[in-house]
DRENMAR-520489 format. One line per field, with one value per residue (C-alpha): residue in three letters; x, y, z. Coordinates in steps of 0.05 Angstrom, whole numbers, plus 5000, padded with zeros to 4 digits. Example, Ala and Ser with C-alpha at 12.3 -4.5 7.8 and 13.67 -1.06 7.14 Angstrom:
BEGIN
code = [ALA|SER]
east = [5246|5273]
north = [4910|4979]
up = [5156|5143]
REM end
This chain:
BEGIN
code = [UNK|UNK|UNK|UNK|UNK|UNK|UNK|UNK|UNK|UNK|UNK|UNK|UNK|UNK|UNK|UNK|UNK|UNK|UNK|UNK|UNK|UNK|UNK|UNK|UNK|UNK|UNK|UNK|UNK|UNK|UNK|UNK|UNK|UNK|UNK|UNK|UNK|UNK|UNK|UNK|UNK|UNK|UNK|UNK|UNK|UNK|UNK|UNK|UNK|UNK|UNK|UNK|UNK|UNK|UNK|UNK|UNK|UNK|UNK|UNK|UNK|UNK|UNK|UNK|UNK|UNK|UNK|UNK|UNK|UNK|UNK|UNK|UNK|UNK|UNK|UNK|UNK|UNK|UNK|UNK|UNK|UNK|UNK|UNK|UNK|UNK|UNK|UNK|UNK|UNK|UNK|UNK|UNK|UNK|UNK|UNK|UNK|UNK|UNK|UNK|UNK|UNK|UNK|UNK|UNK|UNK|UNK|UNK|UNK|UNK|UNK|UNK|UNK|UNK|UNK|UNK|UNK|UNK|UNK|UNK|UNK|UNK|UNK|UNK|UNK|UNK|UNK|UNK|UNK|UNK|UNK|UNK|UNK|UNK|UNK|UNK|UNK|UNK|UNK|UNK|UNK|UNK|UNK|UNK|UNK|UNK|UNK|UNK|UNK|UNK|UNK|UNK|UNK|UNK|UNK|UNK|UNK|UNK|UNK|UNK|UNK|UNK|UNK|UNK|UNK|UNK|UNK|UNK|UNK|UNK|UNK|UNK|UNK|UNK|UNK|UNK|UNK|UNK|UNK|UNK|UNK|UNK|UNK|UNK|UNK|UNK|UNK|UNK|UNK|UNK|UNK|UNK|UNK|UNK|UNK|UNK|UNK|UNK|UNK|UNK|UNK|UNK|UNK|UNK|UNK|UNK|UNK|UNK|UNK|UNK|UNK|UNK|UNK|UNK|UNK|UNK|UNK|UNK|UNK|UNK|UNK|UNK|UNK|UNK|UNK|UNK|UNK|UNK|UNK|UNK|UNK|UNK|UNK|UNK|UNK|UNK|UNK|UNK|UNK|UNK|UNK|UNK|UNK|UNK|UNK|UNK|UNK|UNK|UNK|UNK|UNK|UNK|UNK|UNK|UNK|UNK|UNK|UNK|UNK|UNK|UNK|UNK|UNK|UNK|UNK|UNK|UNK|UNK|UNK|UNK|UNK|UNK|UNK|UNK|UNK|UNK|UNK|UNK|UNK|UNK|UNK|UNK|UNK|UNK|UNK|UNK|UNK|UNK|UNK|UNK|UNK|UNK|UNK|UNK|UNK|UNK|UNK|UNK|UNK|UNK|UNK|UNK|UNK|UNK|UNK|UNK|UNK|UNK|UNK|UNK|UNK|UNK|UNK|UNK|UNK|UNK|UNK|UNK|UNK|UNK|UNK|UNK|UNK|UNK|UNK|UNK|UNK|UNK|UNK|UNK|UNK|UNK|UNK|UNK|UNK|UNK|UNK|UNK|UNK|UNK|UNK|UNK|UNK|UNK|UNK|UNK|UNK|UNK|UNK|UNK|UNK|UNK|UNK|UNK|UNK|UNK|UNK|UNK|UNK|UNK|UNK|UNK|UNK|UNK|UNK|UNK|UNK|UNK|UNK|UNK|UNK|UNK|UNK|UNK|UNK|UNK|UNK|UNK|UNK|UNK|UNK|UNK|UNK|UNK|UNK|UNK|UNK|UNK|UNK|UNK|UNK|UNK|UNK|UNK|UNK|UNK|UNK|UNK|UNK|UNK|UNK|UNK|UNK|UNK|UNK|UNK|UNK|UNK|UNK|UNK|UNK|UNK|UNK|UNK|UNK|UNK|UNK|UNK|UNK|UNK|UNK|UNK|UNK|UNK|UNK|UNK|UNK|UNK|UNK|UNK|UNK|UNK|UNK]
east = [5635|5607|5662|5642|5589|5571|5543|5522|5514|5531|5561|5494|5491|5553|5519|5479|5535|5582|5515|5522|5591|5567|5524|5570|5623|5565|5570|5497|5508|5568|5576|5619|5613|5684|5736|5730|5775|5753|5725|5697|5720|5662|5663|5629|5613|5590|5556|5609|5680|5642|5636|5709|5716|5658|5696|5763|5717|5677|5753|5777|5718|5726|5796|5774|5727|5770|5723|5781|5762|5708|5714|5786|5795|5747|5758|5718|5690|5665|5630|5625|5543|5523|5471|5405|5440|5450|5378|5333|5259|5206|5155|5119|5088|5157|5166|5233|5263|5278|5330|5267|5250|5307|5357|5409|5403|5392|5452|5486|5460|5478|5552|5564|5543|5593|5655|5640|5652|5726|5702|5678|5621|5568|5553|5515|5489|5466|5447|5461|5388|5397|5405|5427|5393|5416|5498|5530|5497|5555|5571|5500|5501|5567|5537|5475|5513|5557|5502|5500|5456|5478|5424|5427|5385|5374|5333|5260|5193|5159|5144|5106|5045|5029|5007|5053|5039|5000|5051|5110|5086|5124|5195|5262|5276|5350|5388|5404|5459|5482|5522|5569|5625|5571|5586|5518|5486|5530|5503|5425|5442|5485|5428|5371|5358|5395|5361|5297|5302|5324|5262|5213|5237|5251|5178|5134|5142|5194|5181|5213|5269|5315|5292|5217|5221|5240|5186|5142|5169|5145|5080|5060|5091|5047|5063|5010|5033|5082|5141|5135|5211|5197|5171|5230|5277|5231|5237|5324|5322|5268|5312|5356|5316|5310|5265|5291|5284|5349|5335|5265|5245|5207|5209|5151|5118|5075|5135|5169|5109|5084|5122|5097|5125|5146|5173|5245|5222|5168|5212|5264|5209|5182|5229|5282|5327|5315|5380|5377|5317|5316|5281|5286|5252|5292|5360|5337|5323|5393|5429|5402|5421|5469|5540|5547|5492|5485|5436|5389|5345|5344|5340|5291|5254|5194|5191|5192|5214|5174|5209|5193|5144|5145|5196|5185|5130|5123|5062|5040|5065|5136|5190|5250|5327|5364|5358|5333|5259|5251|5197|5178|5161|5094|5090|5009|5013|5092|5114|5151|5128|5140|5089|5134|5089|5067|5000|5003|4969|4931|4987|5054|5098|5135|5215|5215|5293|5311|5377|5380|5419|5410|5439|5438|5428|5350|5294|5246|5181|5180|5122|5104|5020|4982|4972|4904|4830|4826|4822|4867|4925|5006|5063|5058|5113|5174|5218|5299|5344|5382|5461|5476|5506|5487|5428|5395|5327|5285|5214|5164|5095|5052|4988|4922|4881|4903|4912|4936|5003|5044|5081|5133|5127|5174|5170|5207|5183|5217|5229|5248|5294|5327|5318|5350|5321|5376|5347|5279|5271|5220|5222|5146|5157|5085|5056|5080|5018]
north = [1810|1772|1710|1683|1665|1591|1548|1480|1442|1392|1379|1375|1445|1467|1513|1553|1567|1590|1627|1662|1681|1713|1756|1773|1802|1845|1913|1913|1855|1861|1837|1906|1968|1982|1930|1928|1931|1870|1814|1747|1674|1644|1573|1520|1450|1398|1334|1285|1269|1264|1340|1349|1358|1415|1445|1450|1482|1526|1547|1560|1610|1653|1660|1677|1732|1758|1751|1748|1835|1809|1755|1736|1667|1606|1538|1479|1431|1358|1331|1245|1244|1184|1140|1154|1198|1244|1235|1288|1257|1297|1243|1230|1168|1132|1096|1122|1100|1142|1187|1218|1259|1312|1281|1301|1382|1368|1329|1377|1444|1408|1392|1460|1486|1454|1457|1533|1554|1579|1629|1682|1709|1705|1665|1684|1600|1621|1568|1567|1592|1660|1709|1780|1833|1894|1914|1928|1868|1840|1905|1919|1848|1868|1933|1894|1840|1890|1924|1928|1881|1803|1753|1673|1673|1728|1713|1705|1694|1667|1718|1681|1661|1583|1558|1531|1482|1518|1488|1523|1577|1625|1596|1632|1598|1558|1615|1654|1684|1645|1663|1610|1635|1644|1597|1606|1588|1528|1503|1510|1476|1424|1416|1436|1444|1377|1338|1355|1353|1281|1262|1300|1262|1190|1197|1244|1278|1246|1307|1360|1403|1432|1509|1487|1452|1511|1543|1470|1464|1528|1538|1484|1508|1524|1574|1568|1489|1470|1430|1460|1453|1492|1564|1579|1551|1601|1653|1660|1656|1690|1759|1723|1698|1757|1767|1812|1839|1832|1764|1739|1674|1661|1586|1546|1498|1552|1605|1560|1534|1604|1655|1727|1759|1827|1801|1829|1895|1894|1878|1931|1993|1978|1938|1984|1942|1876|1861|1775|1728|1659|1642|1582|1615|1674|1619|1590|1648|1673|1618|1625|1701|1727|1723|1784|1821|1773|1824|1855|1798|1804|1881|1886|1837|1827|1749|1691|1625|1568|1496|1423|1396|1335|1286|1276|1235|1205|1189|1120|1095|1123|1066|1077|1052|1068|1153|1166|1165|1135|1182|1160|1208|1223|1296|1272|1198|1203|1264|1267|1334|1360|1406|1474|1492|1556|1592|1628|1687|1727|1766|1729|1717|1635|1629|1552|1524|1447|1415|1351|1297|1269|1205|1218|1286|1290|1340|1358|1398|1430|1471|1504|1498|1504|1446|1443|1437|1510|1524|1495|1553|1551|1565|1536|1479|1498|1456|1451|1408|1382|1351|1288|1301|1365|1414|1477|1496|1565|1565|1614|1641|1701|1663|1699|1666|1641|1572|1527|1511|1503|1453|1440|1385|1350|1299|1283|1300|1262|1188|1176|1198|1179|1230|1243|1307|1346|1397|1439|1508|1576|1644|1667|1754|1792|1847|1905|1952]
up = [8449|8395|8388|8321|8262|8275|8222|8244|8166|8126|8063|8016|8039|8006|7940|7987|8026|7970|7937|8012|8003|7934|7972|8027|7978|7941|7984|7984|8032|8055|8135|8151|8105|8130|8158|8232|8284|8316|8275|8293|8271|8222|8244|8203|8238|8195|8223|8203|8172|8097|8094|8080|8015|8013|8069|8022|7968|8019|8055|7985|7961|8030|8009|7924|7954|8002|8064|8115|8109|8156|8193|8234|8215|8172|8214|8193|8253|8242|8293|8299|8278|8230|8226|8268|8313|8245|8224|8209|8188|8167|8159|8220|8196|8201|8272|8296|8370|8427|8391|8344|8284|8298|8321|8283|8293|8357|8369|8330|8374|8435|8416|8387|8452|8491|8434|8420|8488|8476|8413|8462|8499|8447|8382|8331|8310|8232|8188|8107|8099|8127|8095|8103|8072|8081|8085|8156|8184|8226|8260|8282|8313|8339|8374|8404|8430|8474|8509|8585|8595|8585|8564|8540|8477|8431|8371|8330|8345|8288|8243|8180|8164|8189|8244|8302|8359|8418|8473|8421|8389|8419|8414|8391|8334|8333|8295|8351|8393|8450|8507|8497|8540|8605|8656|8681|8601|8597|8672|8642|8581|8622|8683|8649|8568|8545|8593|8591|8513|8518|8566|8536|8460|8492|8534|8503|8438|8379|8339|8393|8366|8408|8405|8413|8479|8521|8500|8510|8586|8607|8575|8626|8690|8744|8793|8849|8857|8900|8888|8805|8789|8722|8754|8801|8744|8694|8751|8751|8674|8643|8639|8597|8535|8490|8428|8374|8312|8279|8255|8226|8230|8161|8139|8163|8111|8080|8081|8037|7990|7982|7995|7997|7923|7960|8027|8029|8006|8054|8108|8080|8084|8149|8194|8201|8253|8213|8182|8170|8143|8160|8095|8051|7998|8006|8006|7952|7913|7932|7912|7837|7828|7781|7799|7760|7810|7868|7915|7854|7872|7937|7949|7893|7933|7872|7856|7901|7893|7864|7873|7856|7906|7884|7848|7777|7753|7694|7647|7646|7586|7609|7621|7660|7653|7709|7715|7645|7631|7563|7517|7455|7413|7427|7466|7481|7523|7543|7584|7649|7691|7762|7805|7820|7891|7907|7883|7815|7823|7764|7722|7749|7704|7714|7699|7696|7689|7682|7684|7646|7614|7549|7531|7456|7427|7412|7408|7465|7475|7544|7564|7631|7645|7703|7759|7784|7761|7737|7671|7630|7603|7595|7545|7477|7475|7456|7419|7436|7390|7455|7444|7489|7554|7602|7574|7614|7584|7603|7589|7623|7619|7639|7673|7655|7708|7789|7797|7854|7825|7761|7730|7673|7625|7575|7521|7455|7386|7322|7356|7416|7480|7545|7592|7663|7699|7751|7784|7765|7796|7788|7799|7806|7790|7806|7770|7812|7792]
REM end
């Protein structure tokens, strides 16, 4: 029986999460397309004690959008992580000590493991970045999870388009179901996973994740030499790590920079028994659609997400104060810009949105070019009489010619103006011809 919906987070991660409960109340989405009989607990364990006031907000929207038709119970967990036990560090060229690059998730797997045990045979551990896409989702889990036969892993390959690690490359990715309430799966994670994670990142490998080192272990077991601990241990539990297509694992570096513009309705037409994406593009792009029609995104499935790549950077005659950039008035020698990755292809249209802050009402000239060496083309500048405080601009543009990115650029016209930049995002929608 599947127990609950596990979602190991934190509290940055608190939009997407609501932006999930947007989708989960659209019936295009919806986790049952009739209230079941038996429904699991959704369980959401954040790393630490900070997290509680996104878990009042998050415990407060279930209730608004009436989720409690699917799911028995919301409970918010918060586990004890801080400091470099929390840590989660991307750049390898950082020296980091014996707990390494991942330590946080992989601190936060391991204690989820052992805490979870009471919610039932079988979790499903899903992250804030997947995301259903088609309704009914929760009760085909429910139906695969009570098959005859019992397993201790069911999950994704990788299924995009980068490369992985040759010892790795054929890992079930973290968001899983896990047989939580097995005896037998807590004695390998106990005996067998945890410690051989800890080793392999204290002797070997800093950059090991927890769902990659299984996978790492046993691409190196040899069974024609004796005294190989790993083959007999590979032998009792092979039968019980299951790959399957219910979940996709999508959201390696190049999933994310350039996502394919027709992947959900690819995945829609031909992948019948896919029902969840683990997709940051496809999060991302989530989070930003309508309230009003929270899945026409989604099941229409023709843009992709662009996003900052970079932080902003300003032109060199650009002076800062604190978070406002300081332009003065000249659109040509004092700009601030940020690359939005992904490649533009021939015919895509770019929906560039900023949030900014103004300290004094002024007006600005924002324009959305290409990034690159190509050619040069974009929108002509268009120019917003902006009030102090919060503004949202929209400019976009219909690119005539590829190029390797695009990139949205702002300066003042008529004197100058302090400038802080929130939050830049894209929507990249393809010619469907």
């Amino acid at each position: 029986m599947l127990g609950a919906i596990v979602v190991p987070c934190n509290a940055s991660e608190k939009e997407q999460i609501l932006a999930n409960f947007r989708l989960w109340s659209d019936p295009l989405l919806s986790p049952f397309n009739a209230e079941p009989e038996q429904k699991p607990k959704l369980v959401f364990v954040f790393n630490n004690d900070s997290a509680r006031d996104a878990a009042r907000e998050i415990e407060a929207a279930f209730k608004e959008r009436r989720l409690g038709r699917y799911f028995l119970s919301i409970d918010s967990w918060f586990l004890d992580l801080t400091g470099k036990a929390d840590a989660y560090i991307r750049d390898y060229t950082i020296e980091v000590d014996e707990n390494g690059y991942k330590a946080g998730p992989n601190n936060q797997f391991f204690k989820i493991m052992r805490i979870a045990r009471d919610l039932g045979r079988y979790i499903f551990l899903m992250e804030s970045d997947c995301i259903p896409i088609r309704s009914d989702w929760l009760r085909r889990l429910s139906e695969i999870v009570a098959g005859p036969e019992k397993f201790f892993i069911l999950g994704s390959a990788y299924r995009g388009k980068d490369t992985l690690g040759r010892q790795y490359n054929r890992h079930i990715n973290g968001n899983a179901v896990y047989a939580v309430g097995d005896p037998a799966f807590q004695n390998f994670v106990e005996t067998f996973w945890e410690p051989e994670l800890r080793r392999i990142v204290r002797d070997i490998d800093r950059r090991i994740a927890y769902d990659c080192v299984l996978d790492l272990l046993f691409s190196s077991m040899q069974s024609n030499s004796e005294g190989d601990d790993l083959w007999p241990t590979w032998q009792a539990n092979a039968h019980r790590f299951r790959y399957s297509t219910y979940i996709q694992n999508i959201s390696a570096r190049k999933d994310v920079n350039d996502p394919p513009a027709n992947l959900i309705k690819y995945i829609l037409a031909n992948e019948p028994e896919t029902y969840v994406v683990h997709s940051q593009a496809v999060a991302k792009a989530a989070s930003l659609s309508s309230c009003a029609d929270p899945g026409s995104w989604l099941i229409g499935g023709a843009e992709s997400l662009m996003e900052a790549v970079s932080e902003l950077w300003p032109s060199p005659k650009v002076k800062k104060e604190g978070e406002f950039y300081l332009l003065n008035g000249n659109p040509g020698d004092s700009y601030v810009a940020s690359i939005l990755g992904g490649r533009v292809h021939k015919g895509a249209e770019v929906i560039a949105s900023i949030k900014l802050v103004l300290r004094e009402s002024a007006r600005l000239a924002v324009s959305l070019n290409r990034q690159g060496t190509t050619s040069f083309e974009g929108s002509t500048p268009m120019i917003v009489d902006c009030c102090s405080g919060p503004n949202e601009i929209s400019v976009r543009h219909t690119f005539r010619a590829p190029h390797a990115a695009a990139r949205v650029q702002i300066a003042s016209v008529d004197g100058p103006a302090f400038v802080a930049v929130n939050n830049f995002y894209a929507r990249r929608k393809e010619r469907s011809d």
